[in-house]
N, C-alpha and C positions, 0 to 999 in steps of 0.2 A: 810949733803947730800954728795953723792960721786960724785964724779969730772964730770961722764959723766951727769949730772941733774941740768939743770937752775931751778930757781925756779922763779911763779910771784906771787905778791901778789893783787890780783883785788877784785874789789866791783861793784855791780851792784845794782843800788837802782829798783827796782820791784813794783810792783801795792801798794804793804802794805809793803812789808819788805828791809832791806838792807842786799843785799846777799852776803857774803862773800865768797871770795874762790882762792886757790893753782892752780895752774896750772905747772904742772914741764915738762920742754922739756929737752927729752934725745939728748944729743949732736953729737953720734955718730951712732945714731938710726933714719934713715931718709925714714921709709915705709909709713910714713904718717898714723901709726895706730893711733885711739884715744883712751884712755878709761876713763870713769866716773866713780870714787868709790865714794859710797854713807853710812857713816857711823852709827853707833847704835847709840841709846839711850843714850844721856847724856856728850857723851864725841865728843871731836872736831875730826876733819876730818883729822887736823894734827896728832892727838894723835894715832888715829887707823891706820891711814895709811902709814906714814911714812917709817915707818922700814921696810915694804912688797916694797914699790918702790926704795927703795936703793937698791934690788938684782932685779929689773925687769929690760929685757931686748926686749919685745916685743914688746913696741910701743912708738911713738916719743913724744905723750903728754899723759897728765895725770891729770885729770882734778879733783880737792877732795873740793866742798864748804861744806861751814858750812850749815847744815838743823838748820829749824826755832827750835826756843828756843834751839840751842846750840850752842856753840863754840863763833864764832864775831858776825854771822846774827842774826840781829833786826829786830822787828817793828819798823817802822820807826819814832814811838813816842817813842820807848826804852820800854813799857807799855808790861809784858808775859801775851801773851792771849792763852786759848785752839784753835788749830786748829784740823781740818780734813788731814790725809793722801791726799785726794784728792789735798789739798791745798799746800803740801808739794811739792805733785806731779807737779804742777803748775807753782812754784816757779823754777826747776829744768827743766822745759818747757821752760822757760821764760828765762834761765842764758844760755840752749845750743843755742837759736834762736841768744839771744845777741852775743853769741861768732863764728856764724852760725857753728857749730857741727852740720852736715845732718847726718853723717853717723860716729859709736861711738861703741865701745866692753863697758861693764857694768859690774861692781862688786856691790856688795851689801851685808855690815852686820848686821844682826839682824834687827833694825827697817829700816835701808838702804834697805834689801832686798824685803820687801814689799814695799817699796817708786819704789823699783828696777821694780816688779813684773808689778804694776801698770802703771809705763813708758814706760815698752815696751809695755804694752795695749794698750796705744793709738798714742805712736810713730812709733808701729809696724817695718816695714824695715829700719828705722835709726838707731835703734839697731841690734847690729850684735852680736859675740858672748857674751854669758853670766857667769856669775860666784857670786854664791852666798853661804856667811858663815853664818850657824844657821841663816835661814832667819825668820823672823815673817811672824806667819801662818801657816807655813810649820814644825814644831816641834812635831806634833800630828797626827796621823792616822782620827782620830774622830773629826769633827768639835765642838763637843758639851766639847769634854775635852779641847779642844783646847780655848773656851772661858771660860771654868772651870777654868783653868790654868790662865787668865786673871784678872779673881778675886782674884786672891793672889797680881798682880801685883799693880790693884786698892787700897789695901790695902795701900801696898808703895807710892803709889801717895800719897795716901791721908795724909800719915806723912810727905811724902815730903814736902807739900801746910799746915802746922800746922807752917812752917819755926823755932818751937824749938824740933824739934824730926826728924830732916835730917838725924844724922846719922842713928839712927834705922830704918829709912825707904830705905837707900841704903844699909843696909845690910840684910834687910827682900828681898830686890830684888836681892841683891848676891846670897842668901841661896836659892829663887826661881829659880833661873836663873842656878844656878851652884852649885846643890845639893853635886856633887862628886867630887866638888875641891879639892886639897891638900891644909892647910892653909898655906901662907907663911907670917910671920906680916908686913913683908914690903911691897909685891905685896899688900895686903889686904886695910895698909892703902893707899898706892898710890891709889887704886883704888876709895876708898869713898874721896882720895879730890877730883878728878878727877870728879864724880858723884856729890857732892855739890856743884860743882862750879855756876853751873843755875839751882839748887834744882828744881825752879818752870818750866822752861823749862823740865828740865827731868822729871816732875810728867805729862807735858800736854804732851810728848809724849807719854807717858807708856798709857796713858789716851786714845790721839790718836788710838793706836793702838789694847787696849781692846775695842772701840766703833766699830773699821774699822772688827775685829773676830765678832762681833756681826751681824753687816749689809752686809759684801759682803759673794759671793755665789763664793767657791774658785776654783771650778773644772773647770767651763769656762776661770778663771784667768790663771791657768796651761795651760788649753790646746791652748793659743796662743801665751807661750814664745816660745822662740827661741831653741840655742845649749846652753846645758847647765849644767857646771860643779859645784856642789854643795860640800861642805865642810863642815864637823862637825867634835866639837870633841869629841877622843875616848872618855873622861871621861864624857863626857854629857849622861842624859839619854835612858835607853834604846830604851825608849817608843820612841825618838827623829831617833835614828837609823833605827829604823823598819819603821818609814815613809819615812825616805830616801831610804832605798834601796827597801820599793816596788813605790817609784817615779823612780828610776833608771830601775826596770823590767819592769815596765807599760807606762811609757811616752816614745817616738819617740825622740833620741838626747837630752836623760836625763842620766849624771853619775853623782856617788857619791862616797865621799871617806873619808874613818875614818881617823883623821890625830890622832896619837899615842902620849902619853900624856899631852893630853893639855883637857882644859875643852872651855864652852863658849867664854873662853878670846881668842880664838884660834890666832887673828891677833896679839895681844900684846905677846905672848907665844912660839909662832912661825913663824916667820916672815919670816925667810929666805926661811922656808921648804914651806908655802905656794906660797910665791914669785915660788919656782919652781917649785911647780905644774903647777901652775898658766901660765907659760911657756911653759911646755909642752903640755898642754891641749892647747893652742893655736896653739903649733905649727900642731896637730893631726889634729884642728878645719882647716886651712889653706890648709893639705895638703889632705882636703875633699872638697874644694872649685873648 
């Protein structure tokens, strides 16, 4: 980390699970902002986020737990069980009351940003501004492709959950996920240890959040976020782009922004440049307050 960022490392044992999670206080950064990043599918809170808060400068804390079945956070038997989003949501209830976080800014990638979506549902005004990367749910114009899309993912669970065909099932979910990657053999293999590490936690997410495309109704979900600056990237699907920017001309304090060569992986890929979006959308959001 760089010099201005304490870092802590806390657990919170919770109703079913033991919640792990970072907390970084910038040292020279004393407005009393907070923000919660909530990380994707499969990889840990430190892994995605890291490198974006070493060039953040907008708020004093920074709060990244592990979501259930990844990273340190457990059931509190060690035993991975499929959970619900809802339940995720919960859990993430339960860690800002402990830490009392009333009032908190929110990032969220990929299945983060549906965990994202969901919290400010019923946190409503405790969350203040928002920011989300290739969020889940939001990749698709069409809800019905949108769970089409989910079926591919199903697939990958379900090699995931075989425990001797891991790899091929994190890389059936790379090819889904990030059709128009450049291949690199290094970034590629970092990324499936990264994704075996809780094979079966990352198949009950992907799980999670093809059940959560099936059951909830997304339009009411939209229309009670907040301010909110959205990121994809350029090399991600088209189909993915055109639903962000008609959520940028139709939603009230909705923008979005093609970040230029990077695919899916966009926090690990770009770190710096998002960190400084990241920045300046806040400081925009600030000086509309």
């Amino acid at each position: 980390m760089k010099a201005h960022f304490v870092v802590h490392l806390g657990r919170l044992e919770a109703d079913h699970q033991t919640i792990r999670y970072r907390l970084y206080r910038n040292k020279y950064q004393e407005n009393n902002r907070r923000l919660l990043l909530l990380h994707g599918a499969g990889v840990a809170g430190k892994d995605t986020w890291e490198h974006i808060i070493t060039h953040l400068h907008s708020w004093h804390e920074v709060l990244v737990p592990d979501l259930r079945g990844m990273g340190e956070t457990t059931d509190r038997d060690g035993v991975e069980r499929p959970f619900t989003v809802e339940e995720v949501v919960e859990d993430q209830r339960q860690l800002l009351d402990h830490l009392g976080w009333w009032a908190f800014d929110l990032g969220g990638y990929s299945f983060g940003g549906l965990v994202g979506l969901l919290l400010k549902s019923i946190c409503g005004a405790r969350v203040h501004k928002q920011f989300f990367l290739e969020s889940a749910l939001l990749d698709r114009h069409s809800m019905a492709d949108v769970v089409a899309l989910r079926e591919r993912y199903s697939e990958a669970a379900a090699l995931l959950k075989t425990g001797v065909n891991i790899e091929q099932g994190v890389r059936l979910f790379m090819d889904t996920i990030s059709p128009n990657r450049i291949p690199s053999p290094k970034a590629e293999q970092t990324t499936v240890e990264r994704l075996s590490y809780r094979a079966l936690g990352f198949a009950n997410a992907l799980d999670c959040v093809s059940e959560a495309a099936r059951r909830l109704t997304r339009e009411p979900l939209i229309a009670v976020q907040g301010d909110v600056s959205s990121f994809a990237g350029g090399r991600s699907v088209d189909a993915l782009h055109e639903y962000q920017r008609h959520l940028a001309a139709t939603v009230d304090n909705w923008s979005y922004e093609s970040v230029r060569g990077c695919d899916h992986s966009l926090p690990f890929q770009k770190p710096r440049q998002i960190a400084k979006a990241m920045d300046a959308a806040m400081a925009n959001y600030l000086q509309g307050l």
